[in-house]
C-alpha positions in Angstrom: 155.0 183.9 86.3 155.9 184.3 89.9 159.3 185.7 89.0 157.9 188.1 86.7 155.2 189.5 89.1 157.7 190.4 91.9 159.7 192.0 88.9 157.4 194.3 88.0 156.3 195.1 91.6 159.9 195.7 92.2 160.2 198.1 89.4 157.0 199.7 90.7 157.9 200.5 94.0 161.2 202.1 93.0 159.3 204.5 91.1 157.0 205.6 93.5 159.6 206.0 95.9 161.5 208.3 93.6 158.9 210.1 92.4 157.0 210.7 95.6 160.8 211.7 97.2 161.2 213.6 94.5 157.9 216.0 95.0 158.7 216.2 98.6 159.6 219.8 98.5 157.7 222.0 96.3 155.8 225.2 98.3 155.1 227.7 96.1 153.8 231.7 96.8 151.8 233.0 94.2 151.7 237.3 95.1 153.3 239.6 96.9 151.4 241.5 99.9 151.2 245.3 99.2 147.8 245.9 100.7 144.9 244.3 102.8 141.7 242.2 101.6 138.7 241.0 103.9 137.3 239.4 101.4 135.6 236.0 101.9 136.7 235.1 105.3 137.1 238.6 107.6 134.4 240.4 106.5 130.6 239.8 105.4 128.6 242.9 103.6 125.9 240.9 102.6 123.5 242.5 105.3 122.6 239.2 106.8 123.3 236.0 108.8 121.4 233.9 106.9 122.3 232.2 103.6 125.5 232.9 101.0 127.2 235.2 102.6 130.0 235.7 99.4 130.9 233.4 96.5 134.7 234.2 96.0 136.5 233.4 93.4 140.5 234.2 93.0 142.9 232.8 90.1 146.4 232.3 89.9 148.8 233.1 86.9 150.6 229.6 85.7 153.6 230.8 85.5 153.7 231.1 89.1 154.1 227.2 89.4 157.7 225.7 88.3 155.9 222.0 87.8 153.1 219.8 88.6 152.3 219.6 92.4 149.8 218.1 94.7 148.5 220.6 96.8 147.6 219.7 100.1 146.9 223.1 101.8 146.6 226.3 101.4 147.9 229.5 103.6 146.8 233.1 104.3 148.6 235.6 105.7 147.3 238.3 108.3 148.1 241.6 107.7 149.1 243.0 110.8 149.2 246.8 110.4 146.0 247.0 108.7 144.5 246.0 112.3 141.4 244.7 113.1 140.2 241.7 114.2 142.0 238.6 112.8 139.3 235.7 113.3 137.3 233.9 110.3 133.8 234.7 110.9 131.7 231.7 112.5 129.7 230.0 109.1 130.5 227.5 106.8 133.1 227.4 104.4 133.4 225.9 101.3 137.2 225.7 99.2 137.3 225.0 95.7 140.2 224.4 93.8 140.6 223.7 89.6 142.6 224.6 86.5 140.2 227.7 84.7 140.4 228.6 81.1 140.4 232.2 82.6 143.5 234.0 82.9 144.5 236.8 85.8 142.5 239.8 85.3 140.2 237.7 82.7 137.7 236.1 84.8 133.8 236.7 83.8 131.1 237.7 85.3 130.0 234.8 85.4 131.4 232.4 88.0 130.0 229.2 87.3 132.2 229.8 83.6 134.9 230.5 85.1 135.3 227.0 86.5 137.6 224.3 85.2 136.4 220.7 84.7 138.1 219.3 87.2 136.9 221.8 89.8 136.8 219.8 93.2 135.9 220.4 96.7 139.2 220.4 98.3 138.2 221.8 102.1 135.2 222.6 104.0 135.3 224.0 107.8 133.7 226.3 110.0 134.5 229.7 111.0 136.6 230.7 114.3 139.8 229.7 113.6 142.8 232.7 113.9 144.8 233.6 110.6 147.5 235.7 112.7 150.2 235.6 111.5 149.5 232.7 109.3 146.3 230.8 108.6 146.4 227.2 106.7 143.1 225.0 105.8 143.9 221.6 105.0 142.2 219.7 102.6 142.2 217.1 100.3 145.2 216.7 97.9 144.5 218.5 94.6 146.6 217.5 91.5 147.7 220.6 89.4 149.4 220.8 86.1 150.5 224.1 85.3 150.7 223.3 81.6 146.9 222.6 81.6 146.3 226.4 82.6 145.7 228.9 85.5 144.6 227.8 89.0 141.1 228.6 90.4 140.5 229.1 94.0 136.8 229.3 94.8 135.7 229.5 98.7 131.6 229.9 99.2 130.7 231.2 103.0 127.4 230.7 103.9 125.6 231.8 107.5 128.7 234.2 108.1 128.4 236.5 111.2 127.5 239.9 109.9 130.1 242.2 109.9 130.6 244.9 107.5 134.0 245.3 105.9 135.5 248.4 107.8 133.7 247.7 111.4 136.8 246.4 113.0 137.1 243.7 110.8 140.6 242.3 109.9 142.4 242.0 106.4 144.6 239.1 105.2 147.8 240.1 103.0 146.8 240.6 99.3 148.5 241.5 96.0 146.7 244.5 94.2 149.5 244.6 91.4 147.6 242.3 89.0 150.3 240.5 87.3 149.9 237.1 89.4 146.4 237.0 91.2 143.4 238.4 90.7 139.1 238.3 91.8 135.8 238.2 91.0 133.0 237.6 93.7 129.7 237.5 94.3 128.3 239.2 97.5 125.0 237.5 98.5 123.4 234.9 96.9 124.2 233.7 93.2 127.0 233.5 91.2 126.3 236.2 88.3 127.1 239.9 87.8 130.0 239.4 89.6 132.2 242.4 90.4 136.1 241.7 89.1 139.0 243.5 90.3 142.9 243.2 89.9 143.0 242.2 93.8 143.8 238.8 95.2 145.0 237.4 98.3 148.6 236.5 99.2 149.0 232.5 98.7 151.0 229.9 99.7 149.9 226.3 98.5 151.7 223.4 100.1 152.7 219.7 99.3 152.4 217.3 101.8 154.5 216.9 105.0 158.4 216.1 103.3 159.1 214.2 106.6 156.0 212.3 106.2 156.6 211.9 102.3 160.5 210.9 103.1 158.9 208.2 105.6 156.4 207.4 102.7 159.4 206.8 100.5 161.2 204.7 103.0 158.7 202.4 103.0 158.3 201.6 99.2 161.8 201.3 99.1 161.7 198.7 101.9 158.8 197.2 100.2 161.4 197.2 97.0 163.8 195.6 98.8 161.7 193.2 100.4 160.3 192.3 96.9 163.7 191.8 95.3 164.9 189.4 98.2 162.1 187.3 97.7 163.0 187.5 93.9 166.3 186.5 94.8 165.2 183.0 96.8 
């Protein structure tokens, strides 16, 4: 019984390894920048301080994504010669992340329907941070499946500092082409009557760390090896 146990532990450790190794170096960009968005963290038009600020939604085109991945963070990129200034506005933040049976340039007005069923809160933060050149939130690891459908990025700001897109507010990098990316949003409160467009920002979603995944690895294997020794006595 013994025997049999460390066997299987064995077995299971080497396959972890691998397959953890093994996902150690997937990044993928979904867009390509040819113009500037404010939209939901560089600019608030919703005429107040107080409340929702903008619910944002943004989806990504599968076929952006080679494989599976587990997405660990996310990253914007300023877009310097648009100008402006290039903090988040101070509020609260709120990052969604699931698959959506919505397609690029098919999300509805509606943006409670346009949400997947595994949609998850992967980060929430406050405002203030700098996004030049290159902003990342961290959050907790999503798993996405390419094969299940498009990817849905929602962030909620709420109690944003007021400042009117076009009042020396800056603009992160975004794709206007409509082939990869695209928006719908919700300025104020509720998530209805939501205005769509064939604009979406430029994204970069990450895997974890491959140094910490390779040390990850490491260990299983030496847990492995460990395992089989003791098999071996």
């Amino acid at each position: 019984m013994k025997s049999a146990l460390r066997s299987s532990l064995f077995l299971f450790a080497l396959l972890i390894a691998g397959a953890v190794l093994q996902a150690s170096s997937a990044t993928v960009t979904a867009g390509s920048g040819n113009d500037g968005n404010s939209y939901p963290f560089l600019a608030n038009d919703s005429g107040t301080t107080n409340g929702q600020a903008i619910d944002y939604q943004q989806v990504y085109s599968s076929s952006a994504f080679s494989g599976p991945l587990a997405i660990q963070s996310i990253s914007f990129f300023f877009d310097q010669p648009l100008g402006g200034g290039s903090d988040v506005l101070n509020g609260s933040y709120n990052v969604y992340l699931s698959t959506t049976p919505m397609t690029v340039n098919g999300l509805g007005s509606d943006l409670v329907a346009n949400r997947g069923g595994d949609w998850t809160l992967f980060a929430a933060f406050s405002g203030g941070t700098n996004t030049s050149p290159i902003w990342t939130i961290h959050g907790k690891p999503f798993s996405y499946d390419p094969g299940n459908g498009d990817l849905l990025l929602e962030a909620i700001a709420s109690n944003q500092d007021f400042l009117p897109n076009g009042a020396g507010n800056g603009f992160l990098e975004s794709d206007d082409f409509g082939s990869v990316t695209s928006r719908a949003y919700v300025i104020g409160t509720g998530t209805t009557g939501a205005t769509t467009d064939s604009i979406g920002l430029v994204t970069v979603f990450n895997t974890p760390e491959p140094g910490s995944l390779v040390l990850f690895g490491s260990g299983l294997a030496g847990l492995a090896k460990f395992l089989h020794r003791k098999r071996s006595v």
